[in-house]
C-alpha positions as CSV (number, residue, x, y, z in Angstrom):
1,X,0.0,0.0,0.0
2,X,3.1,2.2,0.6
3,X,3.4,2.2,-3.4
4,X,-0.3,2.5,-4.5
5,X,-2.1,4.9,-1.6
6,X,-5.2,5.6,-3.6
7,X,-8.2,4.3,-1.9
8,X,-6.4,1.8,0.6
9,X,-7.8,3.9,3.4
10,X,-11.8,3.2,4.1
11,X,-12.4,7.0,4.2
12,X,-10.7,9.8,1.6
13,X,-11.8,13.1,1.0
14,X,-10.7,16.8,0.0
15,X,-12.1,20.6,0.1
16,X,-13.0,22.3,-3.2
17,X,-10.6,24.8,-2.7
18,X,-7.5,24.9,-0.3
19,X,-8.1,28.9,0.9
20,X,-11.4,30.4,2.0
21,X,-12.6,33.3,3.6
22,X,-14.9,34.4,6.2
23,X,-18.5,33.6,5.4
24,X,-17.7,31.1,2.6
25,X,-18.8,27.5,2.4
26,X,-16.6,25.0,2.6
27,X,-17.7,22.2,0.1
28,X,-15.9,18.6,1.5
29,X,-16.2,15.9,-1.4
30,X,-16.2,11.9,0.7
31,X,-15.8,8.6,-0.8
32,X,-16.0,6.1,1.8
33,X,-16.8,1.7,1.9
34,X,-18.7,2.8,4.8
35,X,-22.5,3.9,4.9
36,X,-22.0,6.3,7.6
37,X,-19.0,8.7,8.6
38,X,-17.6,11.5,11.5
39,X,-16.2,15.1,10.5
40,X,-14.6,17.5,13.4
41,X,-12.7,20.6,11.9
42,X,-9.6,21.9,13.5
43,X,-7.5,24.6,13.6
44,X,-3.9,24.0,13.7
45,X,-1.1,26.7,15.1
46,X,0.6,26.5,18.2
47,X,-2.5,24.3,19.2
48,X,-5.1,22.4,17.8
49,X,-8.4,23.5,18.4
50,X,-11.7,21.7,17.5
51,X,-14.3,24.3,16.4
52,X,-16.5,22.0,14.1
53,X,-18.1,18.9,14.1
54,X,-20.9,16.7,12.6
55,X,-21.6,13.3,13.4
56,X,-23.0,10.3,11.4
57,X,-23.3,11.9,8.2
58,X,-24.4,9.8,5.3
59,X,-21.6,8.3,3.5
60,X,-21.1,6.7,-0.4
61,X,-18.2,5.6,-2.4
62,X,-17.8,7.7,-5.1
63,X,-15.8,6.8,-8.4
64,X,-12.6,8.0,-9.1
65,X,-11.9,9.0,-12.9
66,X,-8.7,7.2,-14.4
67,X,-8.1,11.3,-15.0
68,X,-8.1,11.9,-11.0
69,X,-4.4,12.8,-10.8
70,X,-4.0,15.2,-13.2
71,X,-8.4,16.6,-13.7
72,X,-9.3,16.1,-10.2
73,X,-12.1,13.1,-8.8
74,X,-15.2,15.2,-9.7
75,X,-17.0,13.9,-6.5
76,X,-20.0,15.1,-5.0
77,X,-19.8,17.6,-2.1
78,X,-20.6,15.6,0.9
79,X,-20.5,18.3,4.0
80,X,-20.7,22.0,3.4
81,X,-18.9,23.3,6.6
82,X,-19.5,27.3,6.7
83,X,-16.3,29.8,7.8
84,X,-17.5,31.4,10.3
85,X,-16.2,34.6,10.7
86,X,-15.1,34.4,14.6
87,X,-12.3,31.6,12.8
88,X,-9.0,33.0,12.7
89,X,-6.5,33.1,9.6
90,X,-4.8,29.6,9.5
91,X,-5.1,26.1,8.5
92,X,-7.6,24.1,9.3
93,X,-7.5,20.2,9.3
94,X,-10.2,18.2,8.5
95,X,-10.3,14.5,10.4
96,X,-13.0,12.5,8.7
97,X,-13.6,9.2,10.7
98,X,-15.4,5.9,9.1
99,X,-17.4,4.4,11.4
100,X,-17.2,0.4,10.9
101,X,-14.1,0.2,9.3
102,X,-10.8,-1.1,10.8
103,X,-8.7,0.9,13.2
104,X,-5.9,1.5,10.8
105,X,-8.0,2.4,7.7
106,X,-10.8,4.4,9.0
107,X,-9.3,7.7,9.1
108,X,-8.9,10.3,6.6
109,X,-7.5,13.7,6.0
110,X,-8.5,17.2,4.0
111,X,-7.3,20.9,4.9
112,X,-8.0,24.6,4.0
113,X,-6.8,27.3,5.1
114,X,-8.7,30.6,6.0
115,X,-7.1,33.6,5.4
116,X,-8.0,37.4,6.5
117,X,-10.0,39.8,5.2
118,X,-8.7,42.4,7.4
119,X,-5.2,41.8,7.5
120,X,-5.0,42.2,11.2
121,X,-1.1,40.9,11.3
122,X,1.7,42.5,9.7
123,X,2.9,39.2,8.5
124,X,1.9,36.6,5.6
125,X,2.7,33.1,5.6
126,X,2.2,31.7,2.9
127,X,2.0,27.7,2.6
128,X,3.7,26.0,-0.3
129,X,0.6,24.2,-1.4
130,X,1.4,24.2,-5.0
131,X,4.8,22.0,-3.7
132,X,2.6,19.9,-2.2
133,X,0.8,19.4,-5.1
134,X,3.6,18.4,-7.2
135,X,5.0,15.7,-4.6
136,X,1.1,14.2,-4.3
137,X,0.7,11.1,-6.1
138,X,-2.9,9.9,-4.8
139,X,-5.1,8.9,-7.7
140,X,-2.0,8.1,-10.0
141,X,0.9,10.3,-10.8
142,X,2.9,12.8,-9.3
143,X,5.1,15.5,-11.0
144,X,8.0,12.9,-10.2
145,X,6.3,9.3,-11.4
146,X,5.5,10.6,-15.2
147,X,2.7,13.5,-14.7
148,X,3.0,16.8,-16.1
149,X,-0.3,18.0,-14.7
150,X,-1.7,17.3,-11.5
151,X,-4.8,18.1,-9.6
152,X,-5.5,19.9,-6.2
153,X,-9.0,18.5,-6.4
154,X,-8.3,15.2,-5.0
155,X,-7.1,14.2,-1.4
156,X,-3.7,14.1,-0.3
157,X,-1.7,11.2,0.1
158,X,-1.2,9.6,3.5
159,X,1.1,11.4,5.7
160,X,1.1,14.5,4.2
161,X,-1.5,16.2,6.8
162,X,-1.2,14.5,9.5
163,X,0.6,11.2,10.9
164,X,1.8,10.4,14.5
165,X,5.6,12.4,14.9
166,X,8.9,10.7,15.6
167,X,11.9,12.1,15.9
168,X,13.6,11.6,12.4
169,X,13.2,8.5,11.4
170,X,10.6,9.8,8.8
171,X,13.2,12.7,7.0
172,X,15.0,12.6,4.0
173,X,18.6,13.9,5.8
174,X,18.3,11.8,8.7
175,X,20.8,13.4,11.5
176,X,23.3,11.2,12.6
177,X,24.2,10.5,15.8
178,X,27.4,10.2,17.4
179,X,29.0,6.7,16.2
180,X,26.3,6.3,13.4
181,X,27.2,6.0,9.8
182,X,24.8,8.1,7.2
183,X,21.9,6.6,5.9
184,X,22.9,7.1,2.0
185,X,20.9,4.9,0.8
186,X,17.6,6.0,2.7
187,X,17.5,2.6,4.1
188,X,15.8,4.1,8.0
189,X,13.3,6.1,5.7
190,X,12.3,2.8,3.7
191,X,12.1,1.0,6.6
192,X,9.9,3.2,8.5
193,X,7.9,4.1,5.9
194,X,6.6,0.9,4.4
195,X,6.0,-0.1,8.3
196,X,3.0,2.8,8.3
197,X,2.1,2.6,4.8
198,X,3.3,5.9,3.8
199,X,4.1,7.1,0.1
200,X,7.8,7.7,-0.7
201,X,7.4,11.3,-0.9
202,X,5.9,11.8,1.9
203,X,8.7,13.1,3.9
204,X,9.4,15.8,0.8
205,X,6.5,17.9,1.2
206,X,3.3,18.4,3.4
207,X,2.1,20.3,5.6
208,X,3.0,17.8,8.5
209,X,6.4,17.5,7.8
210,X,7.6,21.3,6.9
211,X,4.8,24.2,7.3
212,X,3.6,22.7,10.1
213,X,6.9,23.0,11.8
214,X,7.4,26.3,11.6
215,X,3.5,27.7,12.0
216,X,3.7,25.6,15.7
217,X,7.0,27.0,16.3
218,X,5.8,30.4,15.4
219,X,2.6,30.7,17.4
220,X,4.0,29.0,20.8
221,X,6.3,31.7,21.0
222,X,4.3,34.5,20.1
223,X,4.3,35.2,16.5
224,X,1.4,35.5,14.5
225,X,0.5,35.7,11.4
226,X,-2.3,35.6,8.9
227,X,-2.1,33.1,6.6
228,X,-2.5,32.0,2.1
229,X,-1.8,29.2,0.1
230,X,0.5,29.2,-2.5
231,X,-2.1,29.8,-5.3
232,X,-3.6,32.3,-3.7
233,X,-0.9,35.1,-4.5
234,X,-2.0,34.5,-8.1
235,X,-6.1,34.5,-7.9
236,X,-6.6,37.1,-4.8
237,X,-6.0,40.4,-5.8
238,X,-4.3,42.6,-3.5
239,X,-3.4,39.4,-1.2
240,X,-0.4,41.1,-0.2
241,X,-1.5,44.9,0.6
242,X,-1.1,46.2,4.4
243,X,1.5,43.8,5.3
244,X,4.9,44.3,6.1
245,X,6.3,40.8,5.2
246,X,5.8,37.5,3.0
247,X,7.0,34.7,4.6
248,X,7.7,31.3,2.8
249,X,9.3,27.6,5.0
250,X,10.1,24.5,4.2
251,X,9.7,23.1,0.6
252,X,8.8,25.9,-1.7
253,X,9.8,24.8,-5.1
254,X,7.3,25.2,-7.3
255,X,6.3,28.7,-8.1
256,X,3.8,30.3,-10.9
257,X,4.5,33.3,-13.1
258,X,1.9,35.2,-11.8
259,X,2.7,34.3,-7.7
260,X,6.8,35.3,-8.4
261,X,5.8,38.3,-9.9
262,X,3.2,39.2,-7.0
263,X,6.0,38.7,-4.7
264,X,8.7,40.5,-6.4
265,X,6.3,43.7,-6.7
266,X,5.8,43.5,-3.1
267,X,9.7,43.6,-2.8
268,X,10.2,46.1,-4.8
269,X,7.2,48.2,-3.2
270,X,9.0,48.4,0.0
271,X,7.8,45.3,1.7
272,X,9.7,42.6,2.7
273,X,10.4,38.5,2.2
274,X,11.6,35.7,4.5
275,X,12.4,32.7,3.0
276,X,13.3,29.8,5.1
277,X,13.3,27.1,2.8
278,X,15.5,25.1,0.4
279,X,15.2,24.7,-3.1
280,X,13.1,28.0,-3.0
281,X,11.3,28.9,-6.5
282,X,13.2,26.0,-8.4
283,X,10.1,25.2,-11.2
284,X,8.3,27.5,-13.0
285,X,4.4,25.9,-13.0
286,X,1.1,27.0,-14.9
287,X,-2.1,27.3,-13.1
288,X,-5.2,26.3,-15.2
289,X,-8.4,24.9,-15.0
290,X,-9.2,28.1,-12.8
291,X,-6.6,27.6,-10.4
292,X,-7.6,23.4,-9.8
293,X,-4.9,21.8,-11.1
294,X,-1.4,22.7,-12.2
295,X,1.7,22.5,-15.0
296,X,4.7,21.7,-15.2
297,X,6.8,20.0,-17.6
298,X,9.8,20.2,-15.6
299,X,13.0,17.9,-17.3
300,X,11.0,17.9,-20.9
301,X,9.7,22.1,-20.7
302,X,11.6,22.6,-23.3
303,X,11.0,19.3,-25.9
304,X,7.0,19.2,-24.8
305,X,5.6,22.2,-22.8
306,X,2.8,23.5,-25.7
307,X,3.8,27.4,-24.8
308,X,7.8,27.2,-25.4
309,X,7.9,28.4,-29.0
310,X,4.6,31.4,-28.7
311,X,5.9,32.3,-25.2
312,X,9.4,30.8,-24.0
313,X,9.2,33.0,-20.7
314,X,6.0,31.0,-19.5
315,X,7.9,27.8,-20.2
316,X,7.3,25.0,-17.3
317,X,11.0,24.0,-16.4
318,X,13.8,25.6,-14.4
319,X,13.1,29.4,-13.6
320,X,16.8,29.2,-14.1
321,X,16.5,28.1,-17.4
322,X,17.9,30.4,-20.6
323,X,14.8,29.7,-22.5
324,X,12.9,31.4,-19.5
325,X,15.6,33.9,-18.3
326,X,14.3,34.5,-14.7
327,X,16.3,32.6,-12.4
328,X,15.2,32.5,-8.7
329,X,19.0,34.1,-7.4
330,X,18.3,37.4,-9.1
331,X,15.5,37.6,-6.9
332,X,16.5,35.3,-3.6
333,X,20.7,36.2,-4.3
334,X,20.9,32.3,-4.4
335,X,20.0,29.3,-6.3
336,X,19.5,24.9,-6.5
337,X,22.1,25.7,-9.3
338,X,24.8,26.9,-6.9
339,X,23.7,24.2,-4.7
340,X,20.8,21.7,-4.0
341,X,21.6,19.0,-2.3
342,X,23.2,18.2,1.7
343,X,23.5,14.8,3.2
344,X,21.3,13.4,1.1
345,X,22.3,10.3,-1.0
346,X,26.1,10.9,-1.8
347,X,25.9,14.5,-1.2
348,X,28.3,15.5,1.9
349,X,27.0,12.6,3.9
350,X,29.0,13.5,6.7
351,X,28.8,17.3,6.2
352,X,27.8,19.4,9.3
353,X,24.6,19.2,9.3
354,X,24.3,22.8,10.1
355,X,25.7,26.9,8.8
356,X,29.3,27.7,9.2
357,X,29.1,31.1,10.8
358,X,31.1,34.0,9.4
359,X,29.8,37.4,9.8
360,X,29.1,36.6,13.2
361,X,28.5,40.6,14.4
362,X,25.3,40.2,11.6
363,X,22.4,41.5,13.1
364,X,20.4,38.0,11.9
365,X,22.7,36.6,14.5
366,X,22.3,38.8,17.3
367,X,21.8,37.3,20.7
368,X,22.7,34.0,20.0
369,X,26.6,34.5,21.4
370,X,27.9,32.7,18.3
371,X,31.5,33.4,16.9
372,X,33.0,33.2,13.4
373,X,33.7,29.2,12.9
374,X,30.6,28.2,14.8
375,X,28.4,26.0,13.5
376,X,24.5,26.8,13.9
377,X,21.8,24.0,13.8
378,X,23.9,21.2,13.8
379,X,22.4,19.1,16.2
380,X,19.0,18.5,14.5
381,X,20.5,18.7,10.9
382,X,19.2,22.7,9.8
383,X,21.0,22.1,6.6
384,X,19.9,19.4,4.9
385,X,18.0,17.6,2.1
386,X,17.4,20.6,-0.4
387,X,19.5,23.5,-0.6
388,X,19.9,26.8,-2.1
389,X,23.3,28.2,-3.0
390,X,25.3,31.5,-4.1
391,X,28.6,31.7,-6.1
392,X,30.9,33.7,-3.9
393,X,34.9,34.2,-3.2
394,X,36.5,35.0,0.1
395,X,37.5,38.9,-0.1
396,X,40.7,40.2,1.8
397,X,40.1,39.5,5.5
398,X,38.5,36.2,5.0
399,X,35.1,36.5,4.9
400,X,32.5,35.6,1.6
401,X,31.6,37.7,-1.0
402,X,28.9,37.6,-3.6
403,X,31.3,37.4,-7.3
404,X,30.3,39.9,-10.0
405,X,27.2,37.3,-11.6
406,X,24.9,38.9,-14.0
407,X,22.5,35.6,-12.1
408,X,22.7,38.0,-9.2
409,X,21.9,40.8,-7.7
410,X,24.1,43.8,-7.2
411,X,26.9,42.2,-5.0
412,X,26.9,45.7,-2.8
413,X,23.2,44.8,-2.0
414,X,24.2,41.4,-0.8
415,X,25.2,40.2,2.7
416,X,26.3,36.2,3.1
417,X,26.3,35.5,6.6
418,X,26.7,31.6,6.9
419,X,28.0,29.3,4.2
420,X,28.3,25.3,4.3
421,X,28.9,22.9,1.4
422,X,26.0,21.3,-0.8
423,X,26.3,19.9,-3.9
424,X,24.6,18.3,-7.2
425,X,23.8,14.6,-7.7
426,X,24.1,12.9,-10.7
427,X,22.8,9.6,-11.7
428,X,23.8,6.4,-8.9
429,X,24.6,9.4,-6.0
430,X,20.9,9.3,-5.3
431,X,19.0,7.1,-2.4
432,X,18.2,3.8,-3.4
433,X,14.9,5.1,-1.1
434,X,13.8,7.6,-4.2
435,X,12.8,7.2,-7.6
436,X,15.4,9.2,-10.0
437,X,15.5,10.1,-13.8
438,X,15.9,7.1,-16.0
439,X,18.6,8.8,-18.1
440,X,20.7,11.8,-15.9
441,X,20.3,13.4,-12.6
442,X,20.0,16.9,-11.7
443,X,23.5,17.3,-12.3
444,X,23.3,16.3,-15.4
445,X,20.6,18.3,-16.8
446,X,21.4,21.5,-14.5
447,X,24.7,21.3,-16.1
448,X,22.7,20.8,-19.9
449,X,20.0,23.1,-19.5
450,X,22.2,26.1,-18.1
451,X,25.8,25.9,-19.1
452,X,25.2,23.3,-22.4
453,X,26.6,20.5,-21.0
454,X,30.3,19.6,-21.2
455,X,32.7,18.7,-18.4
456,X,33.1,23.0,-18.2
457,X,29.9,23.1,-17.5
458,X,29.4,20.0,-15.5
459,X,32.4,21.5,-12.9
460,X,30.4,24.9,-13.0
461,X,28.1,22.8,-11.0
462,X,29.1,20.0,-9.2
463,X,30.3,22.1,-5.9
464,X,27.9,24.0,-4.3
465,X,26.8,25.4,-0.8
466,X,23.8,26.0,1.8
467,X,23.9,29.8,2.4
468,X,22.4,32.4,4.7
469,X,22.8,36.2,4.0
470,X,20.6,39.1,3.5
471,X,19.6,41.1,-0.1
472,X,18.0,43.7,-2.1
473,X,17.4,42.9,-5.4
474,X,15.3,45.9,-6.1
475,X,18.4,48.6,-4.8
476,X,18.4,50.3,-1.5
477,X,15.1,51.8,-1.9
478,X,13.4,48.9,-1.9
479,X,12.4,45.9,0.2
480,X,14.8,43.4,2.0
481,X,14.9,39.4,0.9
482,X,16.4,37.1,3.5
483,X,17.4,33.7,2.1
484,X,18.0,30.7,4.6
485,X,18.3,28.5,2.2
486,X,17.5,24.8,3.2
487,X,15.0,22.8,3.6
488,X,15.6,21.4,7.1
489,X,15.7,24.7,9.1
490,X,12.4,24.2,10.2
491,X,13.1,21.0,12.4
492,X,15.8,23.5,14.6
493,X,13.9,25.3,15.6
494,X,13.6,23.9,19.2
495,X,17.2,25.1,19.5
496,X,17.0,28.5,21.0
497,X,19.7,29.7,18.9
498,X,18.3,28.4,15.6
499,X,15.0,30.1,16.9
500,X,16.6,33.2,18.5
501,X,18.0,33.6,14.8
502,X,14.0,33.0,12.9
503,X,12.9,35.4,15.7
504,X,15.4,37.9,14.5
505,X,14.1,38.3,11.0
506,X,10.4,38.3,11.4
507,X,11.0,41.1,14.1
508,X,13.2,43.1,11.7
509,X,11.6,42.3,8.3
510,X,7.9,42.0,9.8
């Protein structure tokens, strides 16, 4: 069942859309084997609070289209569930509970989040929804098994909302401990895994194992925000007016034309952007069907995406991409291309697991007592998985500097604070645990698609680095961009330093 999720469970469901607002109905579309089922609605932050139920609600199995994964199931709407307007901005998880059926398949899981009307924070979070998406293989294919569209009509796969926690058995750059060889291979992750039935992606993207992390974090000390999904800085206009700061964690990698350019004006308007993630705005994707499903050709864009030759810039691949000519580190001051993988597979397995301070009298660092040499985050792994890198040199007293890169921004409005290796994989440096290309690696094709191949090109990016600093891409007049660019900063921050160093950003950008 680990391999083929769709419909093992006895209950499945999902929301018509993934953002609402006060006032508006939520539609919840059910399939279950059972005749009757449970609903509670709950709000998840630094707590979870139940604020909805209904009980015994009449229950059907639907059909699901051969066409799920990429058109959506087209089920019935089996429990409107109204927003009230006392809810506040955040997201909501839906429990739906089939009544009959065995412990360990009666339980399902949906989600929307409800976002403000009012902007009463000064803060947007923004949950990377459309990454989920692309990882989500329930009804068929995912953006990784051989889709090019996929639906956000349809539930999620198991584990991506909600599964019991454990320490890091379930992550993709498992820490080690002292005495413990890495997991290359992924072997833990398999292991655990296929013991609860869980998809292979499932500890790539989701709210459960990223957003999650950094919303709970976030709230339990304090901080609040008000809260979007990824598509909605495309279809709500004026999401972003009033605030003072975007804020993006975990896995954000899959970014439309339209959302980018919403940011980006924000930026450039004055307002600020956090982004905590690795492997940050990686794939340029095409929302259609009104906003229910989304594009992305990714390694093919530019043999098969339908728009390359009529409009090159809206091409479906790497934003980094020449056909496309945006990449993400004019923008973020980094890149996956400088950088996008860290003990993962054969990439530094036994690297530090967390950023090599240098500008330690940085005010992202203040209050944490660290020193130039110190290593931040180590001990839970803060730089791991997916990266995001820069192409620097050491200047004369030893510390990095952004290199003259027309890629980049204006190296005078760049600040790098803390470097650590990453680097590329090519084909065999993978995890046995994933499913890879058939034919090259990312290596390979970042290399192909950027440089045009050759061992030139393939040196260009072999080496890379995790990297922390500060920018402006817009000039000094304009908004700041702080890049922390992995994808396992989220799972520090228990450490108060790792957190003393989040807290430090929203509070100057926010």
């Amino acid at each position: 069942m680990a391999d083929d999720i769709t419909h093992y469970d006895a209950i499945e469901g999902y929301c018509g859309q993934l953002s609402y607002s006060a006032g508006e109905i939520v539609e919840l579309c059910v399939s279950t084997s059972e005749t009757n089922f449970d609903v509670t609605v709950s709000r998840w932050g630094g707590s979870i609070e139940q604020v909805w139920s209904a009980r015994g609600v009449g229950g059907s199995l639907q059909p699901t289209p051969a066409t799920a994964d990429a058109s959506g199931c087209g089920w019935d709407t089996s429990v409107e569930i109204p927003v009230d307007p006392s809810w506040r901005s955040g997201l909501y998880l839906v429990e739906m509970t089939a009544n009959g059926a065995p412990p360990d398949r009666r339980t399902g899981h949906a989600c929307f989040v409800v976002r403000s009307s009012e902007h009463r924070k000064r803060a947007l979070f923004v949950l990377a929804t459309n990454t989920w998406n692309a990882y989500n293989d329930w009804g068929g294919r995912s953006l990784y098994t051989g889709g090019n569209q996929v639906s956000f009509r349809r539930p999620f796969g198991r584990g991506m909302l909600s599964r019991p926690a454990t320490d890091r058995d379930d992550r993709k750059a498992r820490p080690r401990r002292r005495g413990e060889e890495p997991d290359v291979d992924g072997e833990v992750y398999q292991s655990y895994r296929y013991e609860h039935g869980y998809p292979g992606y499932m500890g790539s993207a989701g709210w459960f194992t990223y957003d999650r992390r950094f919303v709970e974090w976030a709230e339990r000390s304090g901080l609040e925000f008000d809260y979007a999904v990824s598509s909605d800085l495309e279809l709500v206009d004026g999401l972003t007016d009033g605030y003072r700061l975007v804020i993006g964690a975990g896995h954000d990698e899959y970014w439309s034309g339209a959302q980018r350019d919403a940011v980006e004006q924000f930026v450039a308007d004055g307002g600020n952007y956090a982004s905590f993630s690795g492997n940050t705005i990686f794939w340029q994707v095409r929302l259609t069907d009104d906003g229910s499903a989304m594009v992305c050709h990714k390694y093919s864009a530019h043999l098969d995406d339908p728009v390359r030759a009529a409009d090159p810039a809206a091409m479906t691949g790497m934003w980094c991409d020449p056909v496309i000519g945006r990449p993400e580190s004019r923008f973020l001051a980094a890149s996956s291309m400088y950088g996008l993988y860290s003990r993962f597979g054969q990439a530094t397995p036994r690297g530090v697991g967390g950023f090599v301070v240098y500008r330690n009298d940085h005010w992202m660092l203040e209050g944490t007592g660290l020193r130039y040499g110190d290593v931040l985050g180590a001990d839970d792994g803060v730089v791991g998985y997916e990266t995001v890198g820069t192409r620097f040199t050491f200047d004369d007293i030893n510390l990095p500097v952004v290199l003259v890169d027309p890629l980049l921004p204006d190296p005078h409005d760049v600040e790098i604070v803390c470097v650590t290796p990453a680097s590329n994989l090519m084909m065999g440096e993978y995890p046995a645990s994933i499913a890879a290309l058939d034919d090259q690696g990312d290596l390979e094709f970042i290399a192909e698609r950027a440089y045009g191949g050759g061992d030139d090109a393939f040196a260009k990016v072999r080496h890379g680095n995790a990297v922390m600093l500060v920018c402006r891409p817009f000039g000094t007049a304009a908004g700041e961009v702080v890049t922390v660019g992995s994808t396992d900063w989220v799972f520090g921050l228990r450490d108060p330093m790792v957190g003393r160093v989040t807290r430090n950003v929203l509070e100057r950008l926010g």
